[in-house]
C-alpha positions as a Markdown table, in Angstrom:
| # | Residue | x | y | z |
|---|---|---|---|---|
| 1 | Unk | 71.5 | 95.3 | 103.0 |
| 2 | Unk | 74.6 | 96.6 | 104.5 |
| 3 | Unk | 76.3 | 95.5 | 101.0 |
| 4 | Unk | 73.8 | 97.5 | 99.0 |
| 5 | Unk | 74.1 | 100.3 | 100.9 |
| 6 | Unk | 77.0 | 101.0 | 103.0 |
| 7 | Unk | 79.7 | 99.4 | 100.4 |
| 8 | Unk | 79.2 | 101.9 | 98.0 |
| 9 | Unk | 79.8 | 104.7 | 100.7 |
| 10 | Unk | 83.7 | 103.0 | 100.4 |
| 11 | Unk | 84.9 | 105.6 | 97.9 |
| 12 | Unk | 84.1 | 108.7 | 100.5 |
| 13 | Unk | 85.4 | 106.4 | 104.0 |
| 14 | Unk | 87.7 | 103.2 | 103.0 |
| 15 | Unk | 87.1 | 101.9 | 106.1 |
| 16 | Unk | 83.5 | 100.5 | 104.5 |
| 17 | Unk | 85.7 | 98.6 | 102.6 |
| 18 | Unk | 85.2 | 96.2 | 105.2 |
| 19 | Unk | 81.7 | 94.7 | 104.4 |
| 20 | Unk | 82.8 | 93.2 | 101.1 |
| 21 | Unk | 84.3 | 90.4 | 103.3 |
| 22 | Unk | 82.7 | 87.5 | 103.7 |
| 23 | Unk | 84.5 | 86.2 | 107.2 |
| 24 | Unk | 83.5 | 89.8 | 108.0 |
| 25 | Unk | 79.5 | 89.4 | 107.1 |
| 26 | Unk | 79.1 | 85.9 | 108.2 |
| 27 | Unk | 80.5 | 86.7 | 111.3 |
| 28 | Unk | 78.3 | 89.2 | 111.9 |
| 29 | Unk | 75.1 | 87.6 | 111.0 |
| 30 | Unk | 76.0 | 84.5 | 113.8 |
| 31 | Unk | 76.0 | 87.7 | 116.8 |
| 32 | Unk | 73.3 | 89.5 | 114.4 |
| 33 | Unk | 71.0 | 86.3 | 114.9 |
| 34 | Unk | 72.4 | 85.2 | 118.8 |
| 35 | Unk | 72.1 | 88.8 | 120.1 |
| 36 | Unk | 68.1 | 88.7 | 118.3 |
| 37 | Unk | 67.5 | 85.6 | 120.2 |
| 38 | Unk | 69.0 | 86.7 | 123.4 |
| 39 | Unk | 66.8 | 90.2 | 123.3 |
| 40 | Unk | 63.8 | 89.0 | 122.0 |
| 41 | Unk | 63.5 | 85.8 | 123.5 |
| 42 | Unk | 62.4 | 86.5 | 127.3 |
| 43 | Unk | 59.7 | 88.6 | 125.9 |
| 44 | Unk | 58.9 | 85.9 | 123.3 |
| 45 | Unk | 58.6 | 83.1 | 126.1 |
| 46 | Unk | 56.5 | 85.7 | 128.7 |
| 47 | Unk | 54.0 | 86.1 | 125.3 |
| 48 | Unk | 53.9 | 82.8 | 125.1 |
| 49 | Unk | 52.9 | 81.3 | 129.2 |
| 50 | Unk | 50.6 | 84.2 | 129.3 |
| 51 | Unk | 48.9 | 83.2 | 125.9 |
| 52 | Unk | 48.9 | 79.5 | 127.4 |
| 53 | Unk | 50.9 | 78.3 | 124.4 |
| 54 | Unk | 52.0 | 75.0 | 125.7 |
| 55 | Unk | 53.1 | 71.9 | 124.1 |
| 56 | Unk | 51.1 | 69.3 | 124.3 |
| 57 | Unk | 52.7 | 65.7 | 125.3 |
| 58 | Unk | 51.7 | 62.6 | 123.5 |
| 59 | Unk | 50.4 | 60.0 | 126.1 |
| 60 | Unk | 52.3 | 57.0 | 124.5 |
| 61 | Unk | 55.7 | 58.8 | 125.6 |
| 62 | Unk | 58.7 | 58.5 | 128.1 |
| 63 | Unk | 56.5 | 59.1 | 131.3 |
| 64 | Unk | 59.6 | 61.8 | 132.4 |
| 65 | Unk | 58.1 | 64.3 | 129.8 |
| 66 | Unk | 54.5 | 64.3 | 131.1 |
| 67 | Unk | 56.2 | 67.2 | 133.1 |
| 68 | Unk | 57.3 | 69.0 | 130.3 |
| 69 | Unk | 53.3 | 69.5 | 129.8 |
| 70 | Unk | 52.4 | 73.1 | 129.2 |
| 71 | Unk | 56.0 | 74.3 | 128.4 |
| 72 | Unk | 55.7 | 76.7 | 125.6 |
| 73 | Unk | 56.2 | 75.9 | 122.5 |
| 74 | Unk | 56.6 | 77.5 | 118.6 |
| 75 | Unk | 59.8 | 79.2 | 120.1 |
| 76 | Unk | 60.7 | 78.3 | 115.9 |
| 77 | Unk | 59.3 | 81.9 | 115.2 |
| 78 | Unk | 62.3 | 83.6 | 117.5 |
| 79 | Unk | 64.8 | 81.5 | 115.1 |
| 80 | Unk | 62.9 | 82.3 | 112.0 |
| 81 | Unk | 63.0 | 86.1 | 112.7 |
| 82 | Unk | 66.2 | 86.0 | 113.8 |
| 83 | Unk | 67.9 | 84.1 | 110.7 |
| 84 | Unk | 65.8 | 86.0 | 108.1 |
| 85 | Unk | 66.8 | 89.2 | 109.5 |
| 86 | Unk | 70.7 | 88.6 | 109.9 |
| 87 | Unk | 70.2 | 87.1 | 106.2 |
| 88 | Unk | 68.7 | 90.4 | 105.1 |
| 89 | Unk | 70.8 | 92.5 | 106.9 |
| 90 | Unk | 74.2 | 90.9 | 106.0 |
| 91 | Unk | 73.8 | 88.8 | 102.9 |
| 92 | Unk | 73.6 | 90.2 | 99.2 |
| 93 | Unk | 70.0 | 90.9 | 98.4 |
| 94 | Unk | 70.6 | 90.7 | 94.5 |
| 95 | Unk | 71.8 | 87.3 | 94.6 |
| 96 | Unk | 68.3 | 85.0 | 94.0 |
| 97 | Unk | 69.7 | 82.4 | 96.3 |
| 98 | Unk | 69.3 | 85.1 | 99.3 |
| 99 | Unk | 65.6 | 85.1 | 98.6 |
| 100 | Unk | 65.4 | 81.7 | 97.6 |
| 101 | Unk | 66.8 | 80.8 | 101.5 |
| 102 | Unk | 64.3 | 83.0 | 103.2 |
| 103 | Unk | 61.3 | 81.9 | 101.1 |
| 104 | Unk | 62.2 | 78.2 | 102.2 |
| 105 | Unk | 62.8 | 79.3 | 106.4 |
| 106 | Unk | 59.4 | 81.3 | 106.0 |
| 107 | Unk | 57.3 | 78.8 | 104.4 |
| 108 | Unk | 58.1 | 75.7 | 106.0 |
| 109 | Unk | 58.2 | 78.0 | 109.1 |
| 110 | Unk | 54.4 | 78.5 | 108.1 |
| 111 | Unk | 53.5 | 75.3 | 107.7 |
| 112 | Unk | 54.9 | 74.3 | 111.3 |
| 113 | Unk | 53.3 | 77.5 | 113.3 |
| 114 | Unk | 50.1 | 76.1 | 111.4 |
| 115 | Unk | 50.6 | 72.7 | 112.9 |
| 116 | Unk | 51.9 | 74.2 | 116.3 |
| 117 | Unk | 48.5 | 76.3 | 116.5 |
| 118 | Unk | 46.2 | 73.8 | 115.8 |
| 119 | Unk | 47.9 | 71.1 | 118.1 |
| 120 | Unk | 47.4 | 74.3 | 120.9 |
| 121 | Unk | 43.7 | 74.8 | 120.1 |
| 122 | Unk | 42.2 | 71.5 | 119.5 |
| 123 | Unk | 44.6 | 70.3 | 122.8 |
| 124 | Unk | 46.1 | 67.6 | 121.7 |
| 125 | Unk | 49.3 | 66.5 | 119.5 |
| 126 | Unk | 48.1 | 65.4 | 116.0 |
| 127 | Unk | 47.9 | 69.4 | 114.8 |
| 128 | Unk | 47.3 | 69.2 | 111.3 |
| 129 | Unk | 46.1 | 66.5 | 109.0 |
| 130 | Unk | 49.0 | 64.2 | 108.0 |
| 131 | Unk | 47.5 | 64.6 | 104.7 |
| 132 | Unk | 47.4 | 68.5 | 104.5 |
| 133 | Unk | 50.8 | 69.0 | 106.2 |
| 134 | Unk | 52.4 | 66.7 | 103.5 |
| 135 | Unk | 50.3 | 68.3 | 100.6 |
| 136 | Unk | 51.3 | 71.6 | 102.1 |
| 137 | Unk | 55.4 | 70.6 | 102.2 |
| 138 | Unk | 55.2 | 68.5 | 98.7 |
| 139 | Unk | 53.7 | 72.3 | 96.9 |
| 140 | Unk | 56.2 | 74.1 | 98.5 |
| 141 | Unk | 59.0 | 72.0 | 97.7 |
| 142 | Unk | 57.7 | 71.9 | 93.9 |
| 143 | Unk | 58.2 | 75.7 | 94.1 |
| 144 | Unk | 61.4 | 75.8 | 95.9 |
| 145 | Unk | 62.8 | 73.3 | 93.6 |
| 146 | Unk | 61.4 | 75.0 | 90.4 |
| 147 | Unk | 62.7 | 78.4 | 91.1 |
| 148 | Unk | 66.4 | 76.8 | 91.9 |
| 149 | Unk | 66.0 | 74.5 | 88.7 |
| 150 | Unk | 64.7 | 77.8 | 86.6 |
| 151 | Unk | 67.4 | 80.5 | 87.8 |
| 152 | Unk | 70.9 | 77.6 | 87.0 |
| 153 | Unk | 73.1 | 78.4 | 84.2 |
| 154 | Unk | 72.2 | 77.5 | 80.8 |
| 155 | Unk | 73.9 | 74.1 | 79.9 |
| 156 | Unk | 75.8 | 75.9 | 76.9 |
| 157 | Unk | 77.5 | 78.5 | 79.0 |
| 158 | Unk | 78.7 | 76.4 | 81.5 |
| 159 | Unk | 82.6 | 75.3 | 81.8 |
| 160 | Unk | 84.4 | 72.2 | 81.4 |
| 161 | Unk | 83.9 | 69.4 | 84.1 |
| 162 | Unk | 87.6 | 69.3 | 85.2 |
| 163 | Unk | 87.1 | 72.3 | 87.5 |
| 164 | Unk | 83.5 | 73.3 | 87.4 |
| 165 | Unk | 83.5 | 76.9 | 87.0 |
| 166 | Unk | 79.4 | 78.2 | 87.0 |
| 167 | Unk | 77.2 | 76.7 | 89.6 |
| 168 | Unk | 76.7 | 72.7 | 88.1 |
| 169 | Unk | 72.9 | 72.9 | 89.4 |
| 170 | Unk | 71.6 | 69.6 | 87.9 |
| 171 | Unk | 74.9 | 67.3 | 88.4 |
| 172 | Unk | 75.2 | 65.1 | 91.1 |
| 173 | Unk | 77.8 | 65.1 | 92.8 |
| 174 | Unk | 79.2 | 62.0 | 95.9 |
| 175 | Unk | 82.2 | 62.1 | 98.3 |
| 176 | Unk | 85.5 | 60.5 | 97.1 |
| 177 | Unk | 84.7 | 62.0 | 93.7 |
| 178 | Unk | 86.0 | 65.4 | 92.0 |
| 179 | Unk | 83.5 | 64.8 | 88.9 |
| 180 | Unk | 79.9 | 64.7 | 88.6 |
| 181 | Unk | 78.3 | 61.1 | 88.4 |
| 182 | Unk | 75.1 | 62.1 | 87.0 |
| 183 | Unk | 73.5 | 65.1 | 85.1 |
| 184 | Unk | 69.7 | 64.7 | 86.7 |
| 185 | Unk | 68.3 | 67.7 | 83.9 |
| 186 | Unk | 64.7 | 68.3 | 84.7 |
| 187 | Unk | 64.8 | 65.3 | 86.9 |
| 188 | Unk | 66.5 | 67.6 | 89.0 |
| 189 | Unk | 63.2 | 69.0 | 90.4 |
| 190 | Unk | 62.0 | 66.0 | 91.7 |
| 191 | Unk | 65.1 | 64.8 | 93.0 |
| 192 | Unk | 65.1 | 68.6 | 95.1 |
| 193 | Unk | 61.4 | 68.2 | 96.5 |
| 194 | Unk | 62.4 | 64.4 | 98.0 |
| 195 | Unk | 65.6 | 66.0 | 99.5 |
| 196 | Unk | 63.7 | 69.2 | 100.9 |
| 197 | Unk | 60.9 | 66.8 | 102.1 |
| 198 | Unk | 63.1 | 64.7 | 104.0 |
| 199 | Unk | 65.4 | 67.4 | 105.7 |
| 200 | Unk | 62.5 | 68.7 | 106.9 |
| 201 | Unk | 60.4 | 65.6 | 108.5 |
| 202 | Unk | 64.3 | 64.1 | 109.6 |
| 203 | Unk | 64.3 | 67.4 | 112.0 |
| 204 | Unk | 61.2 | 67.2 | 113.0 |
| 205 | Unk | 61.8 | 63.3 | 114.3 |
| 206 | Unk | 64.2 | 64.4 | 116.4 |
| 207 | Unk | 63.1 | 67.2 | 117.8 |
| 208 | Unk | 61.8 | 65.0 | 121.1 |
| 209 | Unk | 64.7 | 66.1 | 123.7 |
| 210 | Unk | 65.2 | 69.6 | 125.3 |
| 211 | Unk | 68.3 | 70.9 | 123.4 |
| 212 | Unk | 68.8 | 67.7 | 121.0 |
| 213 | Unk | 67.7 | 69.3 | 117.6 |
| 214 | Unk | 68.8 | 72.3 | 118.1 |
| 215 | Unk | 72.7 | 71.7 | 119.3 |
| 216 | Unk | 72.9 | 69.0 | 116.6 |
| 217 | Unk | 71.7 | 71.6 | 113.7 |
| 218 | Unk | 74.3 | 74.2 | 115.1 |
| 219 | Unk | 77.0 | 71.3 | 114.6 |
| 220 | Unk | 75.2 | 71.2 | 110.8 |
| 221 | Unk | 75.2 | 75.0 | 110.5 |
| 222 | Unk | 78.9 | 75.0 | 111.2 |
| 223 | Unk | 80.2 | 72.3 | 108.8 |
| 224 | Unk | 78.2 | 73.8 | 106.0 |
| 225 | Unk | 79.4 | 77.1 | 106.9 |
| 226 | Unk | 82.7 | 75.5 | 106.1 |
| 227 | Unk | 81.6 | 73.6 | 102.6 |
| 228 | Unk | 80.5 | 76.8 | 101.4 |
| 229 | Unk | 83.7 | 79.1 | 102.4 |
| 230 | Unk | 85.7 | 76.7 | 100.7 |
| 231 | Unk | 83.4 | 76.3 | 97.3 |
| 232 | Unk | 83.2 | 79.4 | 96.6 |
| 233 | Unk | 87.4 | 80.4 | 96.8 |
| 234 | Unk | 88.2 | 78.8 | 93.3 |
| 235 | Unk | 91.6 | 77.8 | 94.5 |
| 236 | Unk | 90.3 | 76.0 | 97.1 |
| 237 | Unk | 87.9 | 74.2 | 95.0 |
| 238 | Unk | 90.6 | 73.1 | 92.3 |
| 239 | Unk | 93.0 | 72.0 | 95.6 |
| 240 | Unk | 90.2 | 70.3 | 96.7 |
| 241 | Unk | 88.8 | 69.0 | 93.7 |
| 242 | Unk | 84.8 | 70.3 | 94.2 |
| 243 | Unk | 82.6 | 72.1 | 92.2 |
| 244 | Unk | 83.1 | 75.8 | 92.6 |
| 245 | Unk | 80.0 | 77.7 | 93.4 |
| 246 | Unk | 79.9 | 81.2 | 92.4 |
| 247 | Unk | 77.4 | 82.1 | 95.3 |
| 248 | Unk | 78.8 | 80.3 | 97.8 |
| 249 | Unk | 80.6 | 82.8 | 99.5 |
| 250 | Unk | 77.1 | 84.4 | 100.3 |
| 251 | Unk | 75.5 | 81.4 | 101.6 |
| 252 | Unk | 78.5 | 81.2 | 104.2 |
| 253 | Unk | 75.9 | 83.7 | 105.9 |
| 254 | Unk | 72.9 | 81.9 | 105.9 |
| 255 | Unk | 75.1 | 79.2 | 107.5 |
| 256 | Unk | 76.8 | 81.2 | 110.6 |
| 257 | Unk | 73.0 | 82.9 | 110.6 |
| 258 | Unk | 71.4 | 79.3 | 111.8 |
| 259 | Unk | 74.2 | 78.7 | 114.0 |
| 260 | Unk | 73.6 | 82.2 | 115.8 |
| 261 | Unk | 69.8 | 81.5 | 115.9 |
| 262 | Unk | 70.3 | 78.1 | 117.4 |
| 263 | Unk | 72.9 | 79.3 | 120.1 |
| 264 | Unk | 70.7 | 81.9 | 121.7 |
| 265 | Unk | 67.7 | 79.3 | 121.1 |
| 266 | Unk | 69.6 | 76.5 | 123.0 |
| 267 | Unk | 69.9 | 79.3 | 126.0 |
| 268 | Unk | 66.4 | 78.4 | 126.6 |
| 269 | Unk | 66.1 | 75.5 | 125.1 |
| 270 | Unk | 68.1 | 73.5 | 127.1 |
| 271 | Unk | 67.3 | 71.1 | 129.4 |
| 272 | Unk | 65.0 | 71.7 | 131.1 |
| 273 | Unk | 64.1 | 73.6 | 128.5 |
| 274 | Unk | 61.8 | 76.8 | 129.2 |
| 275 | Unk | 60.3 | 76.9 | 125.4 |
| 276 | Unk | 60.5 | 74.4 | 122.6 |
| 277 | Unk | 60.9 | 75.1 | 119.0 |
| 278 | Unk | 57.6 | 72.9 | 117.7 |
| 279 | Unk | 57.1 | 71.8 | 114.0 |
| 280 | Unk | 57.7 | 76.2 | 113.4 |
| 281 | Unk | 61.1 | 75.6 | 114.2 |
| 282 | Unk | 62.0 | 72.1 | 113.1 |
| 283 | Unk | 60.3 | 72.2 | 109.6 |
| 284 | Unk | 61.9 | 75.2 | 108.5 |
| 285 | Unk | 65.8 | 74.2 | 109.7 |
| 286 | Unk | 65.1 | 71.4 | 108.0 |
| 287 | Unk | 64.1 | 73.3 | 105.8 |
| 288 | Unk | 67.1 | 76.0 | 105.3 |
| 289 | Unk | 69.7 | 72.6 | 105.8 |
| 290 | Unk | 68.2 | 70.8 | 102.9 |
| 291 | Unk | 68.0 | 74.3 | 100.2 |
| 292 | Unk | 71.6 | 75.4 | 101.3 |
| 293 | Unk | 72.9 | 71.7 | 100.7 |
| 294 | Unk | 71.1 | 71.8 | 97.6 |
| 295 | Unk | 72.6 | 74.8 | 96.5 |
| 296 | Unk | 76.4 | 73.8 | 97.3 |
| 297 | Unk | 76.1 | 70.9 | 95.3 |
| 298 | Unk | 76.2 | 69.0 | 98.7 |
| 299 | Unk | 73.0 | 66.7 | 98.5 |
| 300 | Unk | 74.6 | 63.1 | 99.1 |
| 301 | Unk | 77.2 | 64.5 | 101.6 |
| 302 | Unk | 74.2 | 65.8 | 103.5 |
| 303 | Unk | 73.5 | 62.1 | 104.1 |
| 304 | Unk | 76.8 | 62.2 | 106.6 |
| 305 | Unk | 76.5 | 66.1 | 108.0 |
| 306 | Unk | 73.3 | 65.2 | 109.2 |
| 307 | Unk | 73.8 | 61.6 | 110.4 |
| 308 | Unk | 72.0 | 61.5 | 113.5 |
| 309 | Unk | 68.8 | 63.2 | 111.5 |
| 310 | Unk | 69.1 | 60.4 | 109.4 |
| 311 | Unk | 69.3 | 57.4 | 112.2 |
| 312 | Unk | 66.4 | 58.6 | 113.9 |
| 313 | Unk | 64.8 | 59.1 | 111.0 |
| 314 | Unk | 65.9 | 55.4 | 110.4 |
| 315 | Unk | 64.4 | 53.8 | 113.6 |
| 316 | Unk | 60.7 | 55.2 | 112.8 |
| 317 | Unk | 61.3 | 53.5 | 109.4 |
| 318 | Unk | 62.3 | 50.2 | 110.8 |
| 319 | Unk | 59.8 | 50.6 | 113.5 |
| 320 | Unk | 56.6 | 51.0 | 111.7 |
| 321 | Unk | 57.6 | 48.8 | 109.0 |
| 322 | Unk | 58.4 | 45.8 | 111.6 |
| 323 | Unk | 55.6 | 46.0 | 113.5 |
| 324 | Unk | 53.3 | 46.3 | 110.0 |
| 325 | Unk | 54.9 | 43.3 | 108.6 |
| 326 | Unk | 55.6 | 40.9 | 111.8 |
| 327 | Unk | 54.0 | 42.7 | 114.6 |
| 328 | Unk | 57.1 | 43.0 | 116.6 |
| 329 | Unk | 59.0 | 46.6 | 117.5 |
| 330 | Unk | 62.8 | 46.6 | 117.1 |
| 331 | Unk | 63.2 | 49.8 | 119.7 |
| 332 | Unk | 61.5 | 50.2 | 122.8 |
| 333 | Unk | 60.2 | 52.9 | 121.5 |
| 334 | Unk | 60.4 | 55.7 | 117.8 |
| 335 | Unk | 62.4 | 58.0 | 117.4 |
| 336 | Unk | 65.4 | 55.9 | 118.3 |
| 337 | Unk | 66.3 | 58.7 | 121.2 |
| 338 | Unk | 63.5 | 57.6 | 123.1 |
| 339 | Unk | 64.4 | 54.2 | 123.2 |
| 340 | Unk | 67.7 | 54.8 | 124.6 |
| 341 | Unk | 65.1 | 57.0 | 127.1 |
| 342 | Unk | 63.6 | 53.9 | 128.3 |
| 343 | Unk | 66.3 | 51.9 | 128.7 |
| 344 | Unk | 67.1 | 54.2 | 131.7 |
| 345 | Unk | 69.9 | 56.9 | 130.1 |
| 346 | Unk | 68.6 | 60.0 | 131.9 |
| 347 | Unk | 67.7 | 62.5 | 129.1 |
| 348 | Unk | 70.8 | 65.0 | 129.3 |
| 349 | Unk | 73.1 | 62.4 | 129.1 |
| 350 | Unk | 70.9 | 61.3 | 125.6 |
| 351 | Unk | 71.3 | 64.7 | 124.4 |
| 352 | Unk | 75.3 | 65.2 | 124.9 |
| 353 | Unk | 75.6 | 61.9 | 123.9 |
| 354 | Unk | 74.0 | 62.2 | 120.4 |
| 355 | Unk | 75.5 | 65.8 | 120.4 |
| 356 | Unk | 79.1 | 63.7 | 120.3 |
| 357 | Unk | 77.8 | 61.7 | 117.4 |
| 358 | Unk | 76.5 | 64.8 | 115.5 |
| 359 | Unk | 80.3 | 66.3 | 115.6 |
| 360 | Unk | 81.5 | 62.8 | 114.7 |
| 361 | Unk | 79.7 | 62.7 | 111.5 |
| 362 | Unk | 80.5 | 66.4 | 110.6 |
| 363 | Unk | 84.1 | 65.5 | 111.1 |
| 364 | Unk | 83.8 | 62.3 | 108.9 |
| 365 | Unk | 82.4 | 64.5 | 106.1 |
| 366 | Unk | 84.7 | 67.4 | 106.4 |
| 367 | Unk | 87.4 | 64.7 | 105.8 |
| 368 | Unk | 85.7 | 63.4 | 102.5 |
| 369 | Unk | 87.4 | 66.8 | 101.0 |
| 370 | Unk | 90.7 | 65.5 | 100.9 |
| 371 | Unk | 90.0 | 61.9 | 99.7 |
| 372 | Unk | 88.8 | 62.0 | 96.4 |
C-alpha cells in the first residue's frame, strides 16, 4: 500500500524514495507484524479466558500437559491479522503473488479456526471430521495451485535455461543443481496441492510444545527470507546459479512478515505458554511456507528448511504404519517430540533442543547455494 501510494509522492519529497527498497519494506513489515502482536495480543488473550476458549488436551498425552488444560487457544488469528496486514501495507498490491499469499494465510487460517471452534464447543479434541478438514484443504489447494499454475509465463516467452530469466513456474528444480530436472507442465498442479497439503498437516504435527512450532517457523521465515532476496537480484542468481524470480524481491516481505508475527507470538507463546496458536495458526504457516516455497522455485529444498516439520511428520508415519502392520510402536509415543517427552527430557529443554536442529537444517540448506 505504501508503494502505491506514497512512492509516487517521490517527485514532490525524494525522501519517499525510500519505499522502493526492499531491505527497507521487509524490514518494516517484521516490526509492522511484531509491534501488531505485541499490541493486540493482551487484549486478544483477555477475549479469549473470558470467552472460555481453551484448548482441549487429548487424554492419551504426556500427563505434564493435562495442566495446560483450558489455556487459550486459536491465538493463530493474532498471526494471521498480523502478517496479512504487514503484507498489505508493505508489499506490492499489483503483483498476483501478494494476493495469492494472503488468500492461502486466510483460508487455511479458516479452516483451522473452524477446527479450533468446534474442538471448543463439542469439548473435546477431534474438532472437525478428518474427512471434511482434508476435503476442505485438498479444494483449497486445487485453487491455490490453479491460480499459481494459470498466472506463470507462457512457455514461448520464457528465456533460455542457462540463467532462467521469467519465473520457471512448472520446472523442478533440486539442490546441487543450476538447471531444472523436470518440466512438470499441468502436472504442476497436482504436484502444488501434495506440497501445500503437507506443509500444512507437517505444522500442525508439531505444534504439541509451548513455543516449538512457532520458534522453528521463525528459523523457516528467516532462511526463506534469504532464498528470496537472493533470487530475485539477477546477479546473485547467475553467481549462484538459481533461477531468478522476477517477484522475489516482494515475497522477501511475506517472509520477514511471518517472522515478525511469530516473534511477538512466541512472547506469549512460550513456555508456559499463556495462549496457543491451534490448527488457526498451524494450518495457515504451513500454509504461507509451502505457497512462498512454491513460488521461489524452492519445493525440494523445502524438504531441508523445514527438517524438523518433516521428522515429526516422519515418526507419526512410522508410527501408525508399525503398529497397523506388526502391532508394535517404534516411539513411545507420535509426534516424535513427545517421545523424547516421556523418556524424561523436561519440555523446554525439547523445545531449544529441536530449536538447535531447526537452525541446523536452515544452515545446511543455505549452503546448497554455493555447491552446485
Amino acid at each position: 500500500m505504501v508503494l502505491k501510494f506514497l512512492y509516487p509522492l517521490v517527485e514532490y519529497f525524494t525522501a519517499f524514495n525510500i519505499f522502493q527498497y526492499i531491505t527497507f519494506r521487509a524490514a518494516y513489515a517484521a516490526v509492522t507484524a511484531l509491534l501488531l502482536t505485541f499490541l493486540v495480543g493482551p487484549w486478544m488473550i483477555r477475549k479469549l479466558t473470558k470467552l472460555k476458549i481453551g484448548q482441549e488436551i487429548r487424554e492419551d498425552g504426556p500427563e505434564t500437559h493435562l495442566a495446560k488444560s483450558g489455556t487459550p487457544t486459536m491465538g493463530g488469528v493474532l498471526m494471521i491479522i498480523s502478517i496479512v496486514i504487514s503484507i498489505l501495507l508493505w508489499q506490492d498490491l499489483d503483483s498476483i503473488n501478494t494476493w495469492i499469499i494472503i488468500i492461502c494465510v486466510s483460508g487455511f487460517g479458516l479452516i483451522g479456526f473452524v477446527d479450533d471452534y468446534l474442538k471448543i464447543t463439542k469439548k473435546n479434541a477431534a474438532g472437525l471430521t478428518g474427512w471434511f478438514k482434508w476435503s476442505a484443504q485438498v479444494i483449497l489447494a486445487f485453487g491455490i495451485a490453479l491460480l499459481i499454475f494459470l498466472t506463470r509465463v507462457p512457455l514461448e516467452d520464457k528465456a533460455h535455461l542457462g540463467t532462467i530469466l521469467v519465473d520457471p513456474t512448472t520446472f523442478l528444480f533440486v539442490p546441487f543443481t543450476s538447471s531444472p530436472v523436470l518440466d512438470f507442465s499441468e502436472f504442476y498442479i497436482p504436484f502444488a496441492m501434495i506440497l501445500l497439503l503437507s506443509t500444512t498437516n507437517a505444522v500442525n504435527l508439531t505444534d504439541g510444545l509451548d513455543g516449538l512450532a512457532t520458534g522453528l517457523m521463525i528459523i523457516v521465515g528467516i532462511t526463506l527470507a534469504v532464498l528470496a532476496y537472493l533470487s530475485a537480484n539477477i546477479n546473485f542468481a547467475k553467481y549462484l546459479g538459481i533461477p531468478f524470480i522476477r517477484a522475489g524481491g516482494e515475497l522477501t516481505i511475506s517472509c520477514l512478515a511471518l517472522v515478525g508475527a511469530c516473534v511477538g507470538f512466541l512472547w506469549y507463546n512460550s513456555h508456559p505458554a499463556q495462549v496457543m496458536m491451534g490448527d488457526t495458526g498451524s494450518l495457515a504457516l504451513g500454509g504461507l511456507a509451502g505457497v512462498l516455497s512454491m513460488i521461489l522455485k524452492k519445493e525440494i529444498l523445502l524438504i531441508v528448511i523445514m527438517g524438523v516439520f518433516v521428522l515429526e511428520t516422519l515418526s507419526v508415519i512410522i508410527q501408525v504404519g508399525s503398529f497397523k502392520l506388526f502391532r508394535k510402536r517404534i516411539f513411545k509415543m507420535a509426534p516424535l517430540h513427545h517421545h523424547f517427552e516421556l523418556k524424561g527430557w523436561d519440555e523446554s529443554k525439547v523445545v531449544i533442543r529441536f530449536w538447535i536442529l531447526g537452525g541446523l537444517f536452515a544452515l545446511i540448506s543455505l549452503s546448497t547455494l554455493k555447491i552446485q
